[in-house]
N, C-alpha and C positions, 0 to 999 in steps of 0.2 A: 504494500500500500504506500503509495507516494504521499507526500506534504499536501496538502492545499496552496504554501506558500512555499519556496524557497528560505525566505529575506523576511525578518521580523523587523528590518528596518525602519518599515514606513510606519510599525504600532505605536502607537502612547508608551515612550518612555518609561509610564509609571506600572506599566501592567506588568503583571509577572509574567514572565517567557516561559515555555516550558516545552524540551522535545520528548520523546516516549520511543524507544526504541524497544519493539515486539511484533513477535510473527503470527500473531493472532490480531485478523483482520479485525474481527467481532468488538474485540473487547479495544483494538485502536478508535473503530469507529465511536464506541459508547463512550470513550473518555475523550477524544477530542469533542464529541457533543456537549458534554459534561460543563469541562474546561471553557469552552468557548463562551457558552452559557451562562458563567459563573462572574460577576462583577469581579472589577481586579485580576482576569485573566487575560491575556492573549490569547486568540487559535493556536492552539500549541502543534508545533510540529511532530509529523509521524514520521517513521521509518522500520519497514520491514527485515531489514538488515544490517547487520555493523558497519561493513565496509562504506556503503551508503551513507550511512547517519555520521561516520565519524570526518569523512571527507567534504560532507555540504555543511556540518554544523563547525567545520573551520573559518567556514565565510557567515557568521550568521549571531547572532547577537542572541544571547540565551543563557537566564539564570539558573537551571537547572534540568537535570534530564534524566530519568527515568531509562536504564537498563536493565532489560530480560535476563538472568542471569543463562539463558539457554540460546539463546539469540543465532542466528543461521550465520556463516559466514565468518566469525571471528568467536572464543568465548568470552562470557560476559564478563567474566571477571579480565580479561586483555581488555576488554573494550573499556572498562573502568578504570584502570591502570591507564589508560595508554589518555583520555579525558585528564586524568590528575597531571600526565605529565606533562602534556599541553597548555595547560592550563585553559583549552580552550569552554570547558563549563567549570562555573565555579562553585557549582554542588552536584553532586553526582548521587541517586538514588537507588540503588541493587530495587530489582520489582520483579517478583517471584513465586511461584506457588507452592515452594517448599519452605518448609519453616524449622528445619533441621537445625544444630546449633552450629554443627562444620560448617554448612553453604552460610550462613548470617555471618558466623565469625571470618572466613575467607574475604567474602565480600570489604568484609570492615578494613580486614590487614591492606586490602585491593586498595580501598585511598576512599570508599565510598563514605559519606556522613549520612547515610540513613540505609533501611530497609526494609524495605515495605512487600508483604506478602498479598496478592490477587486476590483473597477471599475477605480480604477489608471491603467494604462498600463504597459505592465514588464518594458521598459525603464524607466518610472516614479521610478518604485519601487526599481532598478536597483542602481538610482543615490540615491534614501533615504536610502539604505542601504551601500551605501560606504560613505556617511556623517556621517552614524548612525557609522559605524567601526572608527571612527573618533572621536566618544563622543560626537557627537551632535544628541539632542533630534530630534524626525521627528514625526511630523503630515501631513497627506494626505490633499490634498487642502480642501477635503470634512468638514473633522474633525477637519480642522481650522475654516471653515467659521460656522461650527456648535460652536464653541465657541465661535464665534465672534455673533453668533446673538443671543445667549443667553447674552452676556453682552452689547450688544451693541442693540439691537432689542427691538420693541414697546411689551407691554403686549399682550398675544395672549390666544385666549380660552384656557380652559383648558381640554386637552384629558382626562380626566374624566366624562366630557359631555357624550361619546360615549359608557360608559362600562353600562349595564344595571344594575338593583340592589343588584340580585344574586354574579354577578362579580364583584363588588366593596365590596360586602361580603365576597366574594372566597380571593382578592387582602388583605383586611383588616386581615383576619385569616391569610393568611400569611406572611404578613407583621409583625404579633405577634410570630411568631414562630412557627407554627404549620403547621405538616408534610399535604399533600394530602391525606393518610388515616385520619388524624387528624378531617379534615376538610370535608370528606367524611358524618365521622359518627356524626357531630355536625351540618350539614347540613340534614341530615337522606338523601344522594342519594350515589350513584354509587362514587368508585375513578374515572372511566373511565368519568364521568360527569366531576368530579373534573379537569382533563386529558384535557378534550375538554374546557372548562369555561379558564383555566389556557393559553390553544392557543391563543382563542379567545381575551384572555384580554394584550398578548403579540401585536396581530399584532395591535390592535383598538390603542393601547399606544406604538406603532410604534419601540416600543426595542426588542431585541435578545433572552432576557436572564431573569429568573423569580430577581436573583437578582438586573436587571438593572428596571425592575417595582415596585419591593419592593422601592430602592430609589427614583423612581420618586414622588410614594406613601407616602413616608415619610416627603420628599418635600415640595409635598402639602399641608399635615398636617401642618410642618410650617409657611407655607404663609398664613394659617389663625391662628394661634396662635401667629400672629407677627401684 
């Protein structure tokens, strides 16, 4: 889904900017409707893809931006990194439908000042972002209570339990740095196995992103080397 506009240039100064980078047509359309709608907003910019969003929102005036952390073409957490070192937004939002405490806390290490999870309602998200146009940090309720029971919560199995041995092999090679062709041919099977093993080992370890499982992965290693 393209922008309505390029250029926030010609907007009211005073309005909040705002672009949204996600691959979800639906819910772009429902919050630029929202946004637009909303006094004290601009028509906030869409973009379907990273590559896209991070190259046109070089030229383009905008106080904050809303990245998918699963985003097609770049990951979301590159693309938030890559925003911070830019400088070209000067608040960057993780926007997400996991609410795990690895994907929230990666995010945060990423350079983002907030994190806001998709099952907020646009009103929710509405008022976190004219806080956020404000300079104050916003976490979605979800994404607080996920931090709060990682510091605050009893020991809990460990989802490693759940990945079989191949995948905790698959996890391990990449966790070392090595590509899925890498690990195809050190494995002797298919990358498409690689492909499917790599799914599998996202949803069992309940994160987004291969490198929100790599640190869960590393994690782990240190709670027994501790």
């Amino acid at each position: 889904m393209e922008p309505q506009s390029q250029s926030l240039a010609s907007e009211d100064p005073g309005l909040i900017r705002v672009a949204i980078i996600d691959d979800d047509a639906d819910l772009l359309r429902l919050l630029q409707s929202v946004l637009a709608s909303t006094p004290g907003f601009a028509v906030p910019l869409v973009f379907s893809d990273s590559k896209t969003a991070f190259r046109k929102l070089a030229r383009s005036r905008i106080d904050m931006a809303l990245v998918d952390l699963t985003i097609p073409g770049d990951s979301g957490l590159r693309l938030i990194r890559k925003f911070v070192e830019s400088g070209h937004v000067p608040h960057v939002v993780a926007f997400t439908s996991s609410d795990d405490e690895v994907s929230v806390l990666e995010a945060l290490k990423a350079g983002a000042k907030g994190y806001w999870v998709k099952s907020a309602s646009p009103d929710e998200l509405v008022g976190a972002l004219q806080r956020a146009s404000r300079g104050e940090p916003i976490l979605s309720r979800a994404a607080y209570q996920a931090i709060l029971s990682r510091i605050q919560g009893p020991a809990r199995p460990s989802k490693f339990q759940n990945l079989s041995k191949t995948e905790t092999n698959v996890l391990a090679l990449t966790a070392d740095g090595l590509s899925c062709g890498d690990i195809s041919k050190r494995l002797q099977v298919s990358v498409h196995t690689i492909y499917v093993h790599n799914k599998r080992i996202l949803k069992k370890l309940g994160v987004e992103s291969r490198s929100a499982a790599i640190a869960l992965f590393r994690e782990q290693a240190e709670s027994f080397q501790t």
